[in-house]
C-alpha positions in Angstrom: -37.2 -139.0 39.6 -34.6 -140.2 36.9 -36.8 -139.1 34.4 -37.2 -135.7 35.9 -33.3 -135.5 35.9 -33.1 -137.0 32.5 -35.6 -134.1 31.1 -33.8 -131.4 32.7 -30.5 -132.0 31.6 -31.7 -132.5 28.1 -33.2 -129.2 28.2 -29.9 -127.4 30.2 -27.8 -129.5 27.0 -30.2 -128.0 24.7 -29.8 -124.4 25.8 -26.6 -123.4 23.6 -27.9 -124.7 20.6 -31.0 -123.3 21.0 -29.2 -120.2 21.6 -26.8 -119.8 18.9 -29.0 -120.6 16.2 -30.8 -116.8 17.4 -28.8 -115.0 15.0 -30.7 -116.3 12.1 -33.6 -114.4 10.5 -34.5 -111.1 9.5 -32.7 -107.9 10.7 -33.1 -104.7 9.9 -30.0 -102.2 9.8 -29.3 -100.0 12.0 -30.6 -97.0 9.7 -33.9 -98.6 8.1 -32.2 -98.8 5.0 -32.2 -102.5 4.5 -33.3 -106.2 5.4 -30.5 -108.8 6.2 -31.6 -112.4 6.6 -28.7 -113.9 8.4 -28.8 -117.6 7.4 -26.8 -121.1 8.1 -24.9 -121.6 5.1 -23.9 -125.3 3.8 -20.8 -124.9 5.5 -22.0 -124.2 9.0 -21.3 -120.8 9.4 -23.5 -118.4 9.5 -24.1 -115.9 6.2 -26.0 -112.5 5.5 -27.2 -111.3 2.3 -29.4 -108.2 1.6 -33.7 -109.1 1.1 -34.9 -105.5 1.4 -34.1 -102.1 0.5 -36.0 -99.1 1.7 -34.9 -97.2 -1.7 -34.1 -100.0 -4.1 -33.0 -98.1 -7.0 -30.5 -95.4 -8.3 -31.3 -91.6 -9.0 -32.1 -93.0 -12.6 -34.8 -95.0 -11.5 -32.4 -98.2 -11.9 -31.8 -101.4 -9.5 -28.8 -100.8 -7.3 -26.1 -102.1 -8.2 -22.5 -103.0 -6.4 -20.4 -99.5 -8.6 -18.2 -98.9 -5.4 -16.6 -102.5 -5.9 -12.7 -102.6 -6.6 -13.3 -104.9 -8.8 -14.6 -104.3 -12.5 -16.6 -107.3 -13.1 -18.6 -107.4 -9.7 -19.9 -103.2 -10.3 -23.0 -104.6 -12.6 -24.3 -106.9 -9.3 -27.5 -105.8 -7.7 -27.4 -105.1 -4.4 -30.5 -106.6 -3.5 -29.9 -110.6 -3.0 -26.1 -109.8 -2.1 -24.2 -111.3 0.2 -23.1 -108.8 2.6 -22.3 -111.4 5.4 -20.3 -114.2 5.5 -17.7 -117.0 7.2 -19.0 -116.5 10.6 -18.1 -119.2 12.8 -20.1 -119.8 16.6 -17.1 -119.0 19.3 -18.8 -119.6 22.9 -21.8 -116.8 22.5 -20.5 -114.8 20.1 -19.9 -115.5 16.0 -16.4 -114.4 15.0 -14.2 -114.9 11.7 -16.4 -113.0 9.2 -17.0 -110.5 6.9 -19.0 -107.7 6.6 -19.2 -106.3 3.1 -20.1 -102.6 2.8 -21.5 -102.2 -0.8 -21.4 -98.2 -0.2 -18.2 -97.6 -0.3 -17.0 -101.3 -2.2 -15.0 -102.2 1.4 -14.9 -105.7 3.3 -13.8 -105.5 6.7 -13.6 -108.1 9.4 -16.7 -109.0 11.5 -18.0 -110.5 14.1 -21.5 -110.5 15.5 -23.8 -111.2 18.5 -26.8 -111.0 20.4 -27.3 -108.3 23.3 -30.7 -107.7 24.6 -32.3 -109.1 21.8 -30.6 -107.0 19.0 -28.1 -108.1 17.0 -24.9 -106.3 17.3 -22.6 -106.2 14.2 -18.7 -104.9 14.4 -16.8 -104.4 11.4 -13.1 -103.6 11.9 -9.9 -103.1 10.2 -7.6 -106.4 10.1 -6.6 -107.3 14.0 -7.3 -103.4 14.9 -10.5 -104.7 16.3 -10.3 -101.3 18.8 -10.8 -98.8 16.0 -14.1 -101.0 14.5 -17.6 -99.8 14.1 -20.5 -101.6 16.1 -24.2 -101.2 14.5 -26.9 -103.0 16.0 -29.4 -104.5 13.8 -33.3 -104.8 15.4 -35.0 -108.4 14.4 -38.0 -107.8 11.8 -40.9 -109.4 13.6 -43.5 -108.6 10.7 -41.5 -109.3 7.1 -45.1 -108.6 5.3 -44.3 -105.1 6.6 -41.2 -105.2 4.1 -42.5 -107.6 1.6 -41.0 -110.4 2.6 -42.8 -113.6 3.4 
């Protein structure tokens, strides 16, 4: 019997950390227009960077590149292999603190991101004006050979 309670509270303890770790993987946007893989990065929190695009280059037939940045030096960085994601920290079920970068229009805004009926749903808003944000939810790729991706 102690075993049998030993067992279960292991596996009640190991619940949230199973959980949280669900973010991570491949995500497709909310458009079809790119792959995210949400990683771990060596700091803990949790990261994003761009691993697909459905139309990977320019109307000159040229990788994407990052030409809405406001600043110079970053306009000649592809888009694919960006990091669009990042600083996310775990806060009870939800992963708050970050950024989302939109390389569209060359804006950052402040992020946070979580898991609702097996989507991921991604809010970008305006400093602490978290009311006037933008939610997208993002569907997990279950077959990346479908986008190339191993």
């Amino acid at each position: 019997m102690r075993v049998f309670i030993l067992i279960a509270l292991a596996m009640i303890a190991s619940v949230p950390a199973w959980a949280q770790d669900q973010v991570f993987g491949l995500w497709l946007t909310e458009a079809g227009e790119s792959v995210v893989e949400v990683y771990r990065a060596s700091d803990g929190t949790a990261s994003g960077r761009v691993v697909w695009l459905r139309d990977p280059k320019d109307a000159n037939g040229e990788e994407l590149r990052d030409v809405m940045n406001g600043t110079p030096g970053k306009r000649s960085r592809k888009v694919l292999g960006m990091e669009v994601l990042r600083g996310y920290r775990l806060d009870d079920d939800t992963w708050r603190g970050g950024s989302i970068y939109n390389w569209r229009n060359g804006n950052s805004y402040n992020s946070k991101m979580y898991l609702e009926s097996g989507r991921l749903r991604v809010k970008g808003y305006y400093s602490l004006l978290f009311f006037l944000g933008r939610t997208k939810e993002w569907t997990r790729v279950t077959d990346p050979a479908r986008y190339g991706l191993k």
